[in-house]
N, C-alpha and C positions, 0 to 999 in steps of 0.2 A: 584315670589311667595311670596317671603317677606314681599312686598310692599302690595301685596293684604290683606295678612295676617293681616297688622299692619291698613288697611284701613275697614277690615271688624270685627276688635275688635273695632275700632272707631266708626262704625257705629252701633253696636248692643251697646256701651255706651252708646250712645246718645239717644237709646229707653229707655235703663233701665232708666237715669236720666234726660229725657227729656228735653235733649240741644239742643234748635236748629243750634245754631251756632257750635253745634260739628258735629251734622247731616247734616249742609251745607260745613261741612271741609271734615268729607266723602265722601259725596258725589262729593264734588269737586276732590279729590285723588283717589276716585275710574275712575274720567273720566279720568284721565290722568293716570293712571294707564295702565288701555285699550286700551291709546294713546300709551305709550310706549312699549305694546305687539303687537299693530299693528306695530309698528315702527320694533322691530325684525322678525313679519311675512315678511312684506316689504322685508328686508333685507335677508331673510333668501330663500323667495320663487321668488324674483322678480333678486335686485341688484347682488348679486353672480352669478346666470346662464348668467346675464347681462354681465357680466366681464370677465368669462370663453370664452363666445363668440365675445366679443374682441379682446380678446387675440387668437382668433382663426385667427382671420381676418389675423393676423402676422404669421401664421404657414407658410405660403409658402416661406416665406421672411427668412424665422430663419429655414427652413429645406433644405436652400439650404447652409448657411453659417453658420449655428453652429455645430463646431464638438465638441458634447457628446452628450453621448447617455443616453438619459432620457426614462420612460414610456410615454406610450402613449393611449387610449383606440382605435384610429385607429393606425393598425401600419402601418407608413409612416417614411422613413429614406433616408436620403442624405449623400454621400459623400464628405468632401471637407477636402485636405491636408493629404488624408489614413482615417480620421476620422467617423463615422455616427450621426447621432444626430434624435432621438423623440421628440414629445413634448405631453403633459399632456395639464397641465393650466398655466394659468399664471404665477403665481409663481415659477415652474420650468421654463417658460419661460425667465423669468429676473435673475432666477440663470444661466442658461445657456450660456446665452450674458453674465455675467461678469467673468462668467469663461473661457470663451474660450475668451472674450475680454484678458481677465488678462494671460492668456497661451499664446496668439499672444506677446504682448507686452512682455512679459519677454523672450520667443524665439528672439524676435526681440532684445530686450537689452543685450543677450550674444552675439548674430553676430555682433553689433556693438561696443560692449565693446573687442570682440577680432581683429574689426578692429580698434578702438582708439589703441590698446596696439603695433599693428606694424605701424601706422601712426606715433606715436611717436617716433618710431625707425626712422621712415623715415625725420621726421621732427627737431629730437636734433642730427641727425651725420652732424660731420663733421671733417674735419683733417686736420695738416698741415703736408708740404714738407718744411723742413730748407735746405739751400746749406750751410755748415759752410764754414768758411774762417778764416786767420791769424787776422785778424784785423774789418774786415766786412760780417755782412753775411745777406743773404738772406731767407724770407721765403713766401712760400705761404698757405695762407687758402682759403678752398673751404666747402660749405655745399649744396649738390647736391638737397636735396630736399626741401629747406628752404621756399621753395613759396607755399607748400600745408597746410603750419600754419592754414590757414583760414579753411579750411576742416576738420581738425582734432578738430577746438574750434566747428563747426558745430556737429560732431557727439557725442563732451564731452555734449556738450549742450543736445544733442538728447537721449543722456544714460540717462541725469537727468529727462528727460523730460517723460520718458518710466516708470521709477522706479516713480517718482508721480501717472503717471496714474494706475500704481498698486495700488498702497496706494488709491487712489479717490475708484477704483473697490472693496476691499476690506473693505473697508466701506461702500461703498451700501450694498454691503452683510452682512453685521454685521446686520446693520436696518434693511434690509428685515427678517434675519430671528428671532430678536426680535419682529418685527411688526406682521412677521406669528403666532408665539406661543404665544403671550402677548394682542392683542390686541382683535379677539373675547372674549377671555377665560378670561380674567381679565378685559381691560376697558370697554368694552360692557355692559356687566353683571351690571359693578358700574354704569356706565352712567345710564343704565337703573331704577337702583334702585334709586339711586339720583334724577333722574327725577321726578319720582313719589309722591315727597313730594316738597311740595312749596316753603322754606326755601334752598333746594338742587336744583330746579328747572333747573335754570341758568345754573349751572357748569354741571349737569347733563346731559343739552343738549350739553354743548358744548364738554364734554367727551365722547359724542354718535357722534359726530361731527369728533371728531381725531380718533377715533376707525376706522370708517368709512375711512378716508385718509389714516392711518396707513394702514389697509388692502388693501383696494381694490385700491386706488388712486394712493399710489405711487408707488407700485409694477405695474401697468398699465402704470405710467409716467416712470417707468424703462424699461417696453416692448417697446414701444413705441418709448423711447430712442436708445434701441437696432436697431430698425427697421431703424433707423436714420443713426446710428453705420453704420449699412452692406451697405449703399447707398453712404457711402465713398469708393472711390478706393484704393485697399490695394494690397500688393504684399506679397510674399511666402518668410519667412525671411530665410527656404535655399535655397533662388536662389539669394540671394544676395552674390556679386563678391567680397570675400576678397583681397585684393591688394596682393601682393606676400609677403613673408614673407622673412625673408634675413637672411645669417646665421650670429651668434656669432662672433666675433672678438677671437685670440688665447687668452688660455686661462693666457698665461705668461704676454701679456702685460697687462693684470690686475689684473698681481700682485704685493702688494704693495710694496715689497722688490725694484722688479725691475723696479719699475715707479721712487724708492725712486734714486736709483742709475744713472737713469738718469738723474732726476732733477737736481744733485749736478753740473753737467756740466763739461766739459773738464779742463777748469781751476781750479774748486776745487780736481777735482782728481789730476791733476798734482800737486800741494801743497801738498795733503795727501800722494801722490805715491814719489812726486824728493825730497823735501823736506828732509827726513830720509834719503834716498838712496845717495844726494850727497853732504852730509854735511863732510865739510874738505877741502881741497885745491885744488881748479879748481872748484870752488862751481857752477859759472856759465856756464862756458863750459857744466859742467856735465848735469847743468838743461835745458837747451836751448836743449840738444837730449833728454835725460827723458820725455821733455815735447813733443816732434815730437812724442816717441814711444806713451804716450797717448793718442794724436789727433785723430792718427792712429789705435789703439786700439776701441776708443770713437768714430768716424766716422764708422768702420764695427759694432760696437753693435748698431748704430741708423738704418744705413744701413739694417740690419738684420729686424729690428722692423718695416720697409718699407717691405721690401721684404716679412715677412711673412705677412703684413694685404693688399697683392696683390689682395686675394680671395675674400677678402671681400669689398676692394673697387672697384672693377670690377662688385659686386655685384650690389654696390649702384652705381654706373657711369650708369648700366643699368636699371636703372628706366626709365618706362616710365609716369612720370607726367600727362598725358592725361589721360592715363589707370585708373590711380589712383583718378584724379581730377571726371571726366565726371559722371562716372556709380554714384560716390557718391552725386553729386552736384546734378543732372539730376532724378535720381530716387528714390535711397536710403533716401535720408537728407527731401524730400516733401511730402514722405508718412508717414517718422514720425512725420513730423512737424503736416500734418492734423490729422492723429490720434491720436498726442496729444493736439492739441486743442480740439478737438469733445468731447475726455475724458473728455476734464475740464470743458467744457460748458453744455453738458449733463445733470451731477449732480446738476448743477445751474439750470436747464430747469425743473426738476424733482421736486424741494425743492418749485419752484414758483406757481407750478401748483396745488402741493399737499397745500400746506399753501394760496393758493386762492379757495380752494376745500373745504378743513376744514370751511376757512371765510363763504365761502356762503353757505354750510350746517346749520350750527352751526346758522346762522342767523334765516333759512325758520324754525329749529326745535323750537326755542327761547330763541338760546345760548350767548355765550361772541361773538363778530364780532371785539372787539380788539383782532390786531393781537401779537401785544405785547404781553400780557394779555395768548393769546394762545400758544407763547413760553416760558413762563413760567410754565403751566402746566405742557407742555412737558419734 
């Protein structure tokens, strides 16, 4: 209406002061004027019901495997995981996919984040058996489950990999619903009025161009993407098999008094213990037993720190590594891997399609077609 406005004071100028060249500037902004009213008819009665019915094509797809429940004007609803899900238009379409994308993956990242956290129990024990002796002694170390390391860098990997794909989800959604409220209601309108004058001509079109992408294009290349999403094979992240969880170790041996008291070893307690006690005459007679009663003393307290972490190495002796290895390696670890690839490649699939959508609009209306030039607007 502006545009018209400022084209039809131009034209009644150019009667009053008989300009012809003002009366051909008129006239030339009133046909493009026209141009870019037809251009929101277009848009308004052809492109949007175009788009809504696209986005229908995906209704069957997205109502079997989206659980939230959106409006709908038919009502059609599915169950998957306890959940239901409608669908509207588009736009709720592609909210849908990244929220329930974004609700899978973060259920999925606490089932694996509480198996990293007893993987790693499974993977940092381990203990020894000393035999002390007079003069020579023995020890053995053992770490029962030190071979499923590679499993447990798999699923640390698989946690980071999950929390990305949030963040990727979470930023479509920001765009999408800047793109929903911003982009008829504010660059359309400019595009359009820009357009209308030949000096704005350019940018005009090509800010009728991104209006265009922002709305309809990449929320479609987000459905789209979705449709993509559910034609991967995925699994129900509570039906994944936590490996068993093991209990605690007593609570004395980690504490730090009495870790401190063993470290000091047989022979500096004996110094600290015979030292005082047989100092005087028969110094060493006296130490040579002093030091037998501390061995002996020092042998039942190590003795003791075996005997009670019995339970718990019985515990870890009865791993079974298969159990543990197979369901993760086998099922678990390849559906996060595909689902985090799809996440990351998606959004890359979305950005190309919308920004070659923009180009070749922005081109037919007689916009910018650098595409530089068009992230920069942006």
């Amino acid at each position: 209406m502006v545009s018209i406005l400022v084209v039809a004071i131009s034209f009644m100028a150019s009667r009053i002061f008989q300009s012809p060249h003002l009366e051909a500037f008129a006239k030339v902004e009133f046909r493009e004027a026209v141009i870019s009213i037809l251009l929101v008819s277009l848009l308004a009665s052809l492109i949007v019901p175009l788009a809504d019915n696209f986005g229908s094509l995906f209704y069957e797809q997205y109502a079997a495997q989206i659980p939230t429940a959106m409006g709908a004007p038919v009502s059609q609803s599915a169950t998957v995981f306890g959940s239901t899900v409608e669908v509207r238009n588009y736009f709720k379409m592609a909210y849908a996919y990244l929220d329930e994308s974004s609700d899978y993956m973060a259920r999925m990242y606490l089932r694996l984040l509480e198996a990293e956290k007893i993987l790693v129990k499974y993977t940092t024990f381990s203990y020894n058996i000393a035999t002390p002796g007079w003069y020579v002694a023995g020890i053995f170390s053992m770490s029962p489950s030190g071979g499923i390391s590679l499993v447990s860098i798999g699923v640390s990997q698989g946690v980071n990999a999950l929390s990305n794909g949030v963040a990727f989800n979470t930023a479509e959604k920001l765009f999408l619903k800047i793109f929903e409220y911003n982009a008829f209601r504010f660059l359309l309108p400019l595009g359009i009025l820009m357009r209308a004058f030949s000096i704005t001509r350019k940018l005009g079109s090509t800010i009728i161009a991104i209006a265009i992408g922002m709305y309809i294009v990449f929320p479609l290349t987000v459905v789209l993407a979705g449709n993509i999403y559910y034609s991967v094979p995925r699994i129900d992240p509570s039906a994944v098999a936590l490996p068993k969880d093991l209990p605690p170790p007593p609570k004395y041996m980690c504490d730090q008094t009495m870790q401190f008291m063993i470290s000091l070893g047989q022979w500096l307690w004996t110094l600290i213990k015979c030292i005082p006690q047989c100092a005087g005459p028969h110094f060493w007679i006296c130490f040579w037993g002093c030091h037998a009663g501390v061995m002996v003393w020092f042998n039942w307290l190590s003795m003791g720190f075996l005997i009670a972490a019995v339970p718990t190495l019985i515990a870890y002796a009865n791993i079974s590594v298969s159990q543990v290895y197979w369901p993760l390696a086998n099922s678990v670890l390849p559906a996060v891997a595909r689902i985090s690839a799809i996440t990351f490649i998606l959004p890359i699939l979305s950005i190309f399609i919308t920004v070659t959508s923009i180009t070749n609009i922005s081109k037919m209306i007689g916009g910018d077609t650098n595409i530089i030039g068009l992230f920069k607007i942006v």
